[in-house]
C-alpha positions in Angstrom: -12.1 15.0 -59.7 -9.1 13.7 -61.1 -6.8 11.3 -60.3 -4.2 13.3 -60.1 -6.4 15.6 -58.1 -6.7 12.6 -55.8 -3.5 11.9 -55.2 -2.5 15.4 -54.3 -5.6 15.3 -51.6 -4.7 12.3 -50.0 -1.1 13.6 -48.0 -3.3 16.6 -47.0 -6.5 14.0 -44.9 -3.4 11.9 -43.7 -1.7 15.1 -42.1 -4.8 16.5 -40.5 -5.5 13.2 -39.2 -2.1 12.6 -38.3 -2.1 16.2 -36.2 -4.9 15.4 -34.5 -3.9 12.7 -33.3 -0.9 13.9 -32.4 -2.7 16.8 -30.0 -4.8 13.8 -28.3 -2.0 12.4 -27.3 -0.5 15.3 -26.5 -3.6 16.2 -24.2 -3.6 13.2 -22.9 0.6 13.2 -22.0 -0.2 16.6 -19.8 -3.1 15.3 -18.4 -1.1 12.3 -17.2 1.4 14.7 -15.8 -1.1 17.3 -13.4 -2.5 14.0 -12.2 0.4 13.2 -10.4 1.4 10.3 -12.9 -0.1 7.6 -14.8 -1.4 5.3 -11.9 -3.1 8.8 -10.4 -4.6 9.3 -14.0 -6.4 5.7 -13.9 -7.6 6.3 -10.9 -9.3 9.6 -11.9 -10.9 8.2 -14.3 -11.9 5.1 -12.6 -9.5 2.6 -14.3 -7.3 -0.1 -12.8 -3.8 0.2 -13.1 -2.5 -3.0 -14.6 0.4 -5.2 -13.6 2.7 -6.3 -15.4 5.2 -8.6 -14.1 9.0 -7.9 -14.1 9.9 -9.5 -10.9 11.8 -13.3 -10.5 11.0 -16.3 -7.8 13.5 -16.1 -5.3 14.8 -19.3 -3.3 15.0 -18.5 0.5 15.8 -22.4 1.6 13.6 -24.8 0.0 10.7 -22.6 -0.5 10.3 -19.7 -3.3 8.6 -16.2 -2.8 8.4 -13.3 -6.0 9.1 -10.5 -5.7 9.4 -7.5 -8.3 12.0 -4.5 -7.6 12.0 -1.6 -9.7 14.2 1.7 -9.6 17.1 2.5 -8.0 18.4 4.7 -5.0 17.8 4.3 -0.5 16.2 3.9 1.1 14.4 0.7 -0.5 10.5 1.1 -0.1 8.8 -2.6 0.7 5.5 -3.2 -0.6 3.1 -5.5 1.8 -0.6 -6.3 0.4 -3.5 -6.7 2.3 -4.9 -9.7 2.9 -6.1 -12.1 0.1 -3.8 -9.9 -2.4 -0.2 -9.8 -3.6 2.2 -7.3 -5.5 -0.6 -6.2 -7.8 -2.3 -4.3 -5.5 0.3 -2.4 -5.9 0.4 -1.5 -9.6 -1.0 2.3 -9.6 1.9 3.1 -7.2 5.2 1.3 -8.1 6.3 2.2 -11.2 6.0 6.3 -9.9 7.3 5.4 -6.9 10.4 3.4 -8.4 11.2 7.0 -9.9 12.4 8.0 -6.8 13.7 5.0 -4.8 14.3 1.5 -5.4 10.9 -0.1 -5.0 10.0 -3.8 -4.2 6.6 -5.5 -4.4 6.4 -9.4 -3.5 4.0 -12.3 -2.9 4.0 -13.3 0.6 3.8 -17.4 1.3 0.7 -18.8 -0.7 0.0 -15.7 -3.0 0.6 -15.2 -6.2 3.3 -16.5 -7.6 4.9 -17.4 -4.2 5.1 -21.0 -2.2 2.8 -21.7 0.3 3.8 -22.5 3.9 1.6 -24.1 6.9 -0.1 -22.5 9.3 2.2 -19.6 10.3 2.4 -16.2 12.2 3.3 -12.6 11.5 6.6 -13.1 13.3 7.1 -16.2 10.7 6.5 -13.8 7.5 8.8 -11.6 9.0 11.8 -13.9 8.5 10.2 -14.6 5.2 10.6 -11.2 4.1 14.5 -10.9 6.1 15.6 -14.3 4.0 13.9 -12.7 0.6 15.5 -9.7 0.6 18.7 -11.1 1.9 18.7 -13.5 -1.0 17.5 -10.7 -3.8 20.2 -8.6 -2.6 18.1 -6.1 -1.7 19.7 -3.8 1.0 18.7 -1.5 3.7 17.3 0.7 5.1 14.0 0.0 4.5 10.3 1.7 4.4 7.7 -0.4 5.1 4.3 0.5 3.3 1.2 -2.1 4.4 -2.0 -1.8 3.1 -4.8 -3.1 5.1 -3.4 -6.6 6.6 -0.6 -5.4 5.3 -0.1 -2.4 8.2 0.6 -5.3 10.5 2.8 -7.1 8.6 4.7 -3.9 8.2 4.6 -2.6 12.2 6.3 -6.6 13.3 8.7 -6.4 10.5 9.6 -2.7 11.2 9.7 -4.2 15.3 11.8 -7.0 14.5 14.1 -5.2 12.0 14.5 -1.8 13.4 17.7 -1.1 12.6 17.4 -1.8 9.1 13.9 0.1 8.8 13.9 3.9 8.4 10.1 4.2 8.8 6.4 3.1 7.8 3.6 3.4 6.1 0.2 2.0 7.1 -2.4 2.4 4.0 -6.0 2.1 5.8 -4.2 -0.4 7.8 -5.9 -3.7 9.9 -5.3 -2.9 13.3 -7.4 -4.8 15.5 -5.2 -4.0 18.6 -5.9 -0.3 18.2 -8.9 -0.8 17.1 -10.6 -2.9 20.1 -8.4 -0.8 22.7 -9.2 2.9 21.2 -12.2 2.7 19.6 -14.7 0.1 20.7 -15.3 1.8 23.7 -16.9 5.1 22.4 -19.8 2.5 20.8 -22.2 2.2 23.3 -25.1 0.0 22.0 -23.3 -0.9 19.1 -19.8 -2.6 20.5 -21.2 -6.3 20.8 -22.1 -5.7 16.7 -18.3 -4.0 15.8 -16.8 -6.5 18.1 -18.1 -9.7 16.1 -17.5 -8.0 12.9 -13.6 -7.6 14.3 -13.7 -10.9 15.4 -15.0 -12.0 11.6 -12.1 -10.3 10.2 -10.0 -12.0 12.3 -11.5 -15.2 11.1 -11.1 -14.2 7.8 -7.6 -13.3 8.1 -7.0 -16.7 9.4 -8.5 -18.7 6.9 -7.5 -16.9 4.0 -3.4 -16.1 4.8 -3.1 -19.1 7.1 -2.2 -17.1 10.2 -2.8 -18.4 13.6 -4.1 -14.7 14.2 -4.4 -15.4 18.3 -0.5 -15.4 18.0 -0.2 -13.3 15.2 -2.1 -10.4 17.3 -0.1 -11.2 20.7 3.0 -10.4 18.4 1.4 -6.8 16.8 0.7 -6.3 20.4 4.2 -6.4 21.5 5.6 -4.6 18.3 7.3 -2.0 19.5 7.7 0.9 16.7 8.5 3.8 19.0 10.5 6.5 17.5 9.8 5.5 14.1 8.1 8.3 11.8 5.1 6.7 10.8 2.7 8.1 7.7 -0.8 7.3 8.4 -3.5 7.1 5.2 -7.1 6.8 6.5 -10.2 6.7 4.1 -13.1 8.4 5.4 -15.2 6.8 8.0 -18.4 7.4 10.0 -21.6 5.4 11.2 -24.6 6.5 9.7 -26.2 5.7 12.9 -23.9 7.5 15.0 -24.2 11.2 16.0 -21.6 13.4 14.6 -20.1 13.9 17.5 -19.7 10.1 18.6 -18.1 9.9 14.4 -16.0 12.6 15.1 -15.1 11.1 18.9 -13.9 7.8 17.0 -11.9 9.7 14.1 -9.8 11.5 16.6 -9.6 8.1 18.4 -8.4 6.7 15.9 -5.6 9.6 15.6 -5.3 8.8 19.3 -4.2 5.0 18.6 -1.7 5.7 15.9 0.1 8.4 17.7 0.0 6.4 20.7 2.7 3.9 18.2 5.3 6.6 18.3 4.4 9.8 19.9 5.6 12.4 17.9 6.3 10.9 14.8 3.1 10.2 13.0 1.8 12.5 10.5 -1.8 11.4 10.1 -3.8 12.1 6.3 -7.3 11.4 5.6 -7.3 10.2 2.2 -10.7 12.1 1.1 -12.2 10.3 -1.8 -10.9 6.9 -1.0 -11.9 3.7 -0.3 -10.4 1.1 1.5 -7.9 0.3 -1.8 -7.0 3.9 -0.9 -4.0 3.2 -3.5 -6.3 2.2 -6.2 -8.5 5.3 -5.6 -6.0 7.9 -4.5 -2.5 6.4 -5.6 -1.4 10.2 -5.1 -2.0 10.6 -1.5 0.1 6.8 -1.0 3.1 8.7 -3.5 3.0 11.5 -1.5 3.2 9.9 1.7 6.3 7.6 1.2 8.7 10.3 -1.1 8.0 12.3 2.2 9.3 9.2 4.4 12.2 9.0 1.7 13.0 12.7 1.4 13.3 12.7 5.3 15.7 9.4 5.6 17.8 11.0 3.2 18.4 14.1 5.1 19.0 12.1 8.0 
């Protein structure tokens, strides 16, 4: 072969490989798009989202907190991590969710990229969170979506706030008031074992996000989040060493407690292929949730 021949070969492997590429992507683009976004599409295939950080420090009086806000429209979704974690947790959600409503993720006191505080209460993050968004300009009304820990940071800032919040969220939420009042008495044999493992997380809760949790849980207790529509996401739960019907007695329970938080306003999903992270493993099911929470404000 000449050179010539060469030459006139070349344009022709460059094209096919250039088209097949092209259809990868392409693939790929559509694939994206029937999972229900990119955050649902790393999730399938057992990725983590990453974060990327596009948020600021805000001052709120001699202390800073971050906090990242993305998107525009109302009502403004707020984004509360579980314990331990901060507006990362978020990252297979936000950016979707920012396509419908202005969305905010932040660092609570001592996480991330926000100033610690002492010893503190929920109550206490609560006018964290007022002075953050007061001083971000970030306005009302509000959705508050908590993940784990997060669910009770949410339910005493919806209490506190509630005519600036339009409704909540609770991702597989920390509940320990429901949880010891609904559920630990369906346990027979095994309710001294749940009840120090409750007490652990407690404990834990304490240690790790400073919280004087005796208080903190007096305040959930007295959160009063009636009339709010509330989303609830539950992973999948059962005992092993529990008869079905004693798992299926604590499930409805369960259902029992969170209706019990605003009877007639909760629309319960179990997140079915989840984990705790249920917006790591099934960001779809956390999207779907809150556009319904933001569809429903707006045609308030």
């Amino acid at each position: 072969m000449d050179s010539a021949e060469q030459r006139r070969r070349v344009p022709v492997v460059v094209l096919v490989v250039t088209a097949v590429v092209a259809g990868l992507l392409l693939a790929v683009v559509v694939d994206v798009a029937r999972s229900g976004g990119s955050g649902a599409w790393l999730a399938r295939h057992h990725l983590t989202a990453p974060y990327i950080p596009a948020g600021k420090r805000v001052d709120i009086g001699g202390r800073s907190l971050y906090i990242d806000c993305r998107g525009a429209g109302s009502p403004t979704v707020i984004l509360e991590a579980g314990s331990g974690s901060d507006s990362a947790t978020w990252a297979a959600v936000h950016d979707e969710l920012a396509t419908t409503t202005r969305t905010c993720a932040y660092d609570r006191a001592g996480r991330g990229r926000s100033d610690p505080r002492p010893r503190h209460t929920l109550a206490d993050a609560t006018v964290d969170l007022r002075g953050l968004l007061a001083a971000a300009g970030e306005a009302g009304p509000y959705i508050a979506v908590g993940h784990s820990l997060g669910g009770a940071y949410a339910r005493v800032f919806a209490a506190a706030d509630r005519g600036d919040v339009a409704g909540l969220v609770l991702v597989d939420s920390f509940d320990a008031d429901l949880e010891e009042t609904w559920i630990h008495p369906l346990l027979g044999a095994l309710r001294e074992e749940y009840r120090g493992r409750l007490d652990g997380l407690r404990n834990h809760v304490s240690t790790v996000d400073s919280l004087d949790w005796p208080a903190s849980e007096a305040q959930l207790r007295d959160a009063t989040v009636d009339g709010l529509p509330i989303e609830v996401l539950l992973a999948p739960r059962a005992d092993p060493r529990l008869d079905d019907a004693t798992n299926a007695a604590i499930t409805a329970a369960w259902w029992f407690g969170y209706d019990s938080l605003s009877p007639g306003h909760v629309t319960r999903t179990t997140a079915w292929g989840a984990g705790h992270v249920i917006q790591g493993d099934r960001p779809d099911i956390v999207i779907e949730a809150v556009r319904r929470l933001v569809d429903s404000t707006r045609d308030r």
